[in-house]
Backbone as a printed PyTorch tensor [residue, N CA C, xyz], in Angstrom:
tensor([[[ 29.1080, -27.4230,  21.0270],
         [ 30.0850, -28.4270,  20.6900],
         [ 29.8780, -29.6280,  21.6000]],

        [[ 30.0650, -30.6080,  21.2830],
         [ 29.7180, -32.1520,  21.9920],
         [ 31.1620, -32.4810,  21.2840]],

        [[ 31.7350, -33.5280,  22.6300],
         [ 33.2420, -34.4170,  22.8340],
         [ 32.9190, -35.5230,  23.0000]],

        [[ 33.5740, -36.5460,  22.0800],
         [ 33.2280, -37.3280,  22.1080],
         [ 34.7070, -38.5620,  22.0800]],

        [[ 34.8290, -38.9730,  23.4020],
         [ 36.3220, -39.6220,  24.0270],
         [ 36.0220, -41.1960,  24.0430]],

        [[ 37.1710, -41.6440,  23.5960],
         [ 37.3950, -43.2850,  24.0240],
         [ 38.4190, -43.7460,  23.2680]],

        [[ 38.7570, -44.9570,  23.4750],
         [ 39.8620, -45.7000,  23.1120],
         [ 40.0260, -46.1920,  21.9690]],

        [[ 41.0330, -46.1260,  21.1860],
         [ 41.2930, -46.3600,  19.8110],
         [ 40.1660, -47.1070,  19.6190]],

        [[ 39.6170, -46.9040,  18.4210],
         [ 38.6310, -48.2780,  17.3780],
         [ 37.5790, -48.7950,  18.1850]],

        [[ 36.9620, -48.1570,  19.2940],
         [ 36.2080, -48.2710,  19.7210],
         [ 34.6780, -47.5680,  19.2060]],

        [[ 34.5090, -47.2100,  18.2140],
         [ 33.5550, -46.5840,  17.8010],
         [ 32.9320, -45.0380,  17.8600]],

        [[ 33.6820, -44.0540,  18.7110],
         [ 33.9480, -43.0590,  18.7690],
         [ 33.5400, -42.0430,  17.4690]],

        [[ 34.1820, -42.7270,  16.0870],
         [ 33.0680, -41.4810,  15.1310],
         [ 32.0230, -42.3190,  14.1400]],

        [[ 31.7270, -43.0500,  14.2900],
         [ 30.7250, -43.6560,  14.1790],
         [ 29.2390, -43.3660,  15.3440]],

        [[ 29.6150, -42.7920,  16.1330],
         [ 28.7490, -42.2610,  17.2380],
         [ 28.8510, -41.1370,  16.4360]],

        [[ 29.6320, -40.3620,  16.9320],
         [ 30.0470, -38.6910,  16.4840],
         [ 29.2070, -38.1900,  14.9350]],

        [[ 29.0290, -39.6240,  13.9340],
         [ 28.5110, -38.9860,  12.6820],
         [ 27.2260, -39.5600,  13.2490]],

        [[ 26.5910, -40.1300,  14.1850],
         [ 25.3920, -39.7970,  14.6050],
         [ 24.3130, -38.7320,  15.3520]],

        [[ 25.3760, -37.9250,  15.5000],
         [ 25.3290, -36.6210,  15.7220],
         [ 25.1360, -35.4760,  15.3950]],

        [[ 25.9540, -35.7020,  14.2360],
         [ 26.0050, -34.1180,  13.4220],
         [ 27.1980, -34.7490,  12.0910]],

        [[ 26.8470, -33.8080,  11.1270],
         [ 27.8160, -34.4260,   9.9170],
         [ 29.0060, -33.2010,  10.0100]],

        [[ 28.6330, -32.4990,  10.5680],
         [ 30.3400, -31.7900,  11.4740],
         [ 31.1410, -32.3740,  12.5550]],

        [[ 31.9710, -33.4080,  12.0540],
         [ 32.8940, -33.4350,  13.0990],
         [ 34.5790, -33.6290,  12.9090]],

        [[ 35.0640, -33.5480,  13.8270],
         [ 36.4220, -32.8390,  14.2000],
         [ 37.0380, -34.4540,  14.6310]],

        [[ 37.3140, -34.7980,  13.3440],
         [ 37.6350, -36.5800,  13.7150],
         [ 39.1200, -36.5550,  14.7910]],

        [[ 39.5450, -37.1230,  15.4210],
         [ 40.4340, -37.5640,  16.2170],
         [ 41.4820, -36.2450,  16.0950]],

        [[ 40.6900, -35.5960,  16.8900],
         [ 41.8130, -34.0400,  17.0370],
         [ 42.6500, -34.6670,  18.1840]],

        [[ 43.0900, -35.7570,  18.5200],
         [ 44.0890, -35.5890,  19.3790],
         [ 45.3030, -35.9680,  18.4740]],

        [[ 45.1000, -36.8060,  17.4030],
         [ 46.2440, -36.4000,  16.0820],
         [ 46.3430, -35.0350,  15.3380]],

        [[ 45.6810, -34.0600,  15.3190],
         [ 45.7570, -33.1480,  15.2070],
         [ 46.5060, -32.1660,  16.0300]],

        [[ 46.7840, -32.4390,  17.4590],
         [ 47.2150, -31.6060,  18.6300],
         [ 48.6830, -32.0070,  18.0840]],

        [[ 49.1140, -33.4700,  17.9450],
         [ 50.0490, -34.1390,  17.8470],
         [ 51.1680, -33.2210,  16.9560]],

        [[ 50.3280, -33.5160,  15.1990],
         [ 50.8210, -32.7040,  14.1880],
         [ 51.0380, -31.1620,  14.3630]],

        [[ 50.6710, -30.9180,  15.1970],
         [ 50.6810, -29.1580,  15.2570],
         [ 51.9480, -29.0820,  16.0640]],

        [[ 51.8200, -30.1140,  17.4310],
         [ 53.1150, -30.1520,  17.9250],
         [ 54.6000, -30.2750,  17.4930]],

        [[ 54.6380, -31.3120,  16.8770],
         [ 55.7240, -31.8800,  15.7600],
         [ 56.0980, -30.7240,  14.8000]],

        [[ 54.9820, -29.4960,  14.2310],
         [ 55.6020, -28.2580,  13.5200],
         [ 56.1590, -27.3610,  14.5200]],

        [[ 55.9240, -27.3820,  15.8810],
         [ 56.3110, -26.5110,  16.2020],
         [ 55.2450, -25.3720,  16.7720]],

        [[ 54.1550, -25.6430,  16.0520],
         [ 53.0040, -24.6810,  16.6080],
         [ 52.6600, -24.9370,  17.8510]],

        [[ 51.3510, -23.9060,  18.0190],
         [ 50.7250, -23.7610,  19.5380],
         [ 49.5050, -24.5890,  19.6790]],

        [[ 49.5420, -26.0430,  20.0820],
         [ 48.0120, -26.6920,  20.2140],
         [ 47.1100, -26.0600,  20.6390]],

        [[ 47.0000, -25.1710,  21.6670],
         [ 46.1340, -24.4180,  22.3600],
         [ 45.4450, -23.4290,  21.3800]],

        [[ 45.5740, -22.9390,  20.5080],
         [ 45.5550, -21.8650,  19.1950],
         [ 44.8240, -22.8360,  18.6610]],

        [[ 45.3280, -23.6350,  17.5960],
         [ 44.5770, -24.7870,  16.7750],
         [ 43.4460, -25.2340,  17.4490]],

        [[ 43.5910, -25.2040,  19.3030],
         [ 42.0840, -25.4070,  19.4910],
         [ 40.8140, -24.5740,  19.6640]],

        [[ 41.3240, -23.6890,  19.5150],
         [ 40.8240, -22.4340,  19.6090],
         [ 40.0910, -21.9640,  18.1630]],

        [[ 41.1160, -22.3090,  17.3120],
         [ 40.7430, -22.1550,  16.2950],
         [ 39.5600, -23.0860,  15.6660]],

        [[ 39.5550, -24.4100,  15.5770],
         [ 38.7160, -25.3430,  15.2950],
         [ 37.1080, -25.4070,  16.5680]],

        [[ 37.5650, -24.7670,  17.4690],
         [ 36.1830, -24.1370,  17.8960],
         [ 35.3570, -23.3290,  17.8270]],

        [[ 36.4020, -22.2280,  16.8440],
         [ 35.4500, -21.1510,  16.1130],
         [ 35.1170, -21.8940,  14.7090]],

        [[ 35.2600, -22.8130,  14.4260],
         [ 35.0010, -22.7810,  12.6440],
         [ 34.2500, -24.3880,  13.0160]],

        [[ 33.9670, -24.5980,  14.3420],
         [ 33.1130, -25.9790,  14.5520],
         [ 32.2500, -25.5870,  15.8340]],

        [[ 31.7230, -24.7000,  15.8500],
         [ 31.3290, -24.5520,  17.4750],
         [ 30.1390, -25.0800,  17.9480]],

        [[ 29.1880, -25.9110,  16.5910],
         [ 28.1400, -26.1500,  16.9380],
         [ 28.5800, -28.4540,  16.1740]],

        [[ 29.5290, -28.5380,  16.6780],
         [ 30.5670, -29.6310,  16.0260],
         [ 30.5860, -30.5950,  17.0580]],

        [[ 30.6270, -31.7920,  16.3650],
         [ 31.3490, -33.2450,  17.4760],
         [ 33.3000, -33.4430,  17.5620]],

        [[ 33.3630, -33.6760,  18.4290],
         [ 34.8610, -33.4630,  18.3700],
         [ 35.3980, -35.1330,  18.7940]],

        [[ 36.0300, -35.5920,  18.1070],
         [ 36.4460, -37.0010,  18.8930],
         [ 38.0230, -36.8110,  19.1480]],

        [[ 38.4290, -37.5650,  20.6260],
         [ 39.6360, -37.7430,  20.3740],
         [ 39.8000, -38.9620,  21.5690]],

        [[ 40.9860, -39.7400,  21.2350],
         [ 41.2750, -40.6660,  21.6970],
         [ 41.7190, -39.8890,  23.3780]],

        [[ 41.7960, -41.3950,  24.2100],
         [ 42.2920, -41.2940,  25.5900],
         [ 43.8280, -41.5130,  25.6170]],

        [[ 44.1800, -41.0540,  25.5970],
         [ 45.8180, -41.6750,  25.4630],
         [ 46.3800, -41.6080,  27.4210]],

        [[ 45.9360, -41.2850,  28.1710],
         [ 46.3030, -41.8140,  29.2700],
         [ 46.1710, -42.7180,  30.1740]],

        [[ 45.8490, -44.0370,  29.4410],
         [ 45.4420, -45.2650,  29.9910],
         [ 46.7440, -46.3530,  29.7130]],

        [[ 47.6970, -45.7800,  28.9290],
         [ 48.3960, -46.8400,  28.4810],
         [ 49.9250, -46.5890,  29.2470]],

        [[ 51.1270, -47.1580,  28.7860],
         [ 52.2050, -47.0960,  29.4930],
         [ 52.5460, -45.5710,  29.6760]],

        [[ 53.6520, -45.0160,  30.3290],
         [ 53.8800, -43.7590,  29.8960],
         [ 55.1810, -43.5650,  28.8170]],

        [[ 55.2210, -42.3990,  28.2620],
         [ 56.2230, -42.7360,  27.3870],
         [ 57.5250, -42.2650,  27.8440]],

        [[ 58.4640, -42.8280,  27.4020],
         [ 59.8320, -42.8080,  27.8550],
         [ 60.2050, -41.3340,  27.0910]],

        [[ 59.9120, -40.9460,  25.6610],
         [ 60.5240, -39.9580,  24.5440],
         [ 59.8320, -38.8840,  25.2620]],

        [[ 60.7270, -37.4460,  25.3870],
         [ 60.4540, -36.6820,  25.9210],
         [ 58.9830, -35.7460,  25.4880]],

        [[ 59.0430, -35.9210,  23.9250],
         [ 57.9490, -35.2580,  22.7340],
         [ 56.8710, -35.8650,  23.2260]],

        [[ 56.9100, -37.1390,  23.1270],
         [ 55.7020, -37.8500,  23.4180],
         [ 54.7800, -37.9670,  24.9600]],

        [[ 55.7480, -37.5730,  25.6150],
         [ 54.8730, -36.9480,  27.1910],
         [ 54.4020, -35.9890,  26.9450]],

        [[ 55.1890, -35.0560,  26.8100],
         [ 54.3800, -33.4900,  26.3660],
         [ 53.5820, -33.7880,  25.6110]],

        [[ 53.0390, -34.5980,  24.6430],
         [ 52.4110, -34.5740,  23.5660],
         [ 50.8470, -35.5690,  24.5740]],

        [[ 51.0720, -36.1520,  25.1680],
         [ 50.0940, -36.9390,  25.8670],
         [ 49.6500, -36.0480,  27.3690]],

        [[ 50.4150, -35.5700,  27.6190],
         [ 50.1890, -34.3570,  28.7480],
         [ 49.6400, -33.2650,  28.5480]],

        [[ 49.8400, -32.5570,  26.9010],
         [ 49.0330, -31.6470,  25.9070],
         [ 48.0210, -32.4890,  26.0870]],

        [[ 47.4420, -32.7850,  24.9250],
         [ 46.2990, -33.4970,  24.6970],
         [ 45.2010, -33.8270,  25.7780]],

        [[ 45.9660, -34.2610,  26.7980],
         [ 44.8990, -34.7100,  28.3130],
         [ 44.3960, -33.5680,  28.6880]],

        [[ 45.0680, -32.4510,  28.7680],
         [ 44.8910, -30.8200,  28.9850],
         [ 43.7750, -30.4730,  28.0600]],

        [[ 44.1190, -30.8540,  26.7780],
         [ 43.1790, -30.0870,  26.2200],
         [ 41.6860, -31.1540,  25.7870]],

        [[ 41.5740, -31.9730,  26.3390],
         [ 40.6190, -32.9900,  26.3430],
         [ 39.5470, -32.4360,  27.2670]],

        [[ 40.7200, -32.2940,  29.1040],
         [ 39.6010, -31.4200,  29.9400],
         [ 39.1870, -30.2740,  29.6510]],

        [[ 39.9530, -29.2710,  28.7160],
         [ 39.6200, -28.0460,  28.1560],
         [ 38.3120, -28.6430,  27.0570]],

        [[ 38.3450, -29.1280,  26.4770],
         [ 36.8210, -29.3460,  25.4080],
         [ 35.9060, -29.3970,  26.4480]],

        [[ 36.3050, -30.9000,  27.0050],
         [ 34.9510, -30.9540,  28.1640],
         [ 34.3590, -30.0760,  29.0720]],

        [[ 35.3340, -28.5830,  29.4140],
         [ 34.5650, -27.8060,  30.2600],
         [ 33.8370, -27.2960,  28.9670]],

        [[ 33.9170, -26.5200,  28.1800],
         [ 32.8920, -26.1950,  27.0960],
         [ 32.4870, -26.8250,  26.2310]],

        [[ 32.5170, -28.0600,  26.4490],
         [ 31.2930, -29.0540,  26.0670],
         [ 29.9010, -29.0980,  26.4870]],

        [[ 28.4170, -28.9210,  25.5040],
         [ 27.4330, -28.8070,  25.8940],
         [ 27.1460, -31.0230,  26.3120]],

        [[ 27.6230, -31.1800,  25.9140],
         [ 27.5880, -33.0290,  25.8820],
         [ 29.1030, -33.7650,  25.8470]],

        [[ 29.3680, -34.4470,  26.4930],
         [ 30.4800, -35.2860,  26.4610],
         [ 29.9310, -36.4640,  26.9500]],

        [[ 30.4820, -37.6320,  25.9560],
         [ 30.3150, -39.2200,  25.5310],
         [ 31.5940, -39.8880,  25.6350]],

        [[ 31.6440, -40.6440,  26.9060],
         [ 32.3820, -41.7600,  26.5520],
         [ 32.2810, -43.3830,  25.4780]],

        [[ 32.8880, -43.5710,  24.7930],
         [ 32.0520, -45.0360,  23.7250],
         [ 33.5990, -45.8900,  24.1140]],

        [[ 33.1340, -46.7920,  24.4950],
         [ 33.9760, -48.0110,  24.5000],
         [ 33.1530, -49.3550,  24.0700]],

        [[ 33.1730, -50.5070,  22.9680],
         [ 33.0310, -51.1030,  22.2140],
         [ 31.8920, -50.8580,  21.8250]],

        [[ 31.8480, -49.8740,  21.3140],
         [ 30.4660, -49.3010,  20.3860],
         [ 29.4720, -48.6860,  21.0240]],

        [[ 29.4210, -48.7560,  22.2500],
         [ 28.6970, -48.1950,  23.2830],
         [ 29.0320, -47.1200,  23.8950]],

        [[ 27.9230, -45.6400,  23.5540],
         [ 28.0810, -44.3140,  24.0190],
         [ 27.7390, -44.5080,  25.4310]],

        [[ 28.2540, -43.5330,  26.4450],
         [ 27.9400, -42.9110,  27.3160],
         [ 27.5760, -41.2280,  27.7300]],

        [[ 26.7600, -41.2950,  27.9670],
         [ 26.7610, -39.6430,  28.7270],
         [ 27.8190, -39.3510,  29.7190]],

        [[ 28.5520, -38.5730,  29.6480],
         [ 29.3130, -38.2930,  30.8480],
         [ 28.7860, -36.8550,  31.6010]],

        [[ 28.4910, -36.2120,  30.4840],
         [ 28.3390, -34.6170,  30.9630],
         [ 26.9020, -34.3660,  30.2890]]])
């Protein structure tokens, strides 16, 4: 699995479909929606790593910006950051792209 992180509209799966035509577009809206039902993000990621394991995964940075005041939405940006460093330890490749430009990170 290769992660592939950066800031909204920065080019992120446009890299990612240079990669592989498996990818896991902006699972950090995905963590979001799972949250909002009520489910377990940690599960859903678990899950989408067995059924993508050889997959690009993109998801936005969401801890660069203000913090949020709504209680959902910390947890929900405090999830996500968690499970961002969770991809990246079992990430064989992690890419930062900020204005169209990949990086190697890992």
């Amino acid at each position: 699995m290769v992660l592939v992180v950066g800031g909204t509209n920065q080019g992120k799966y446009a890299f990612a479909k240079s990669l592989s035509d498996d990818v896991v577009r902006d699972f950090h809206v995905q963590v979001h929606n799972c949250m909002k039902q009520g489910k377990d993000p940690w599960e859903l990621m678990s899950e989408e790593l067995a059924a993508h394991s050889n997959g690009v995964f993109t998801m936005a940075e969401l801890g660069c910006g203000l913090v949020p005041t709504d209680p959902f939405m910390g947890k929900y940006r405090e999830t996500a950051g968690r499970i961002s460093c969770a991809l990246a330890a079992q990430a064989k490749a992690v890419y930062r792209v900020c204005c169209g430009i990949a990086v190697q990170i890992k």
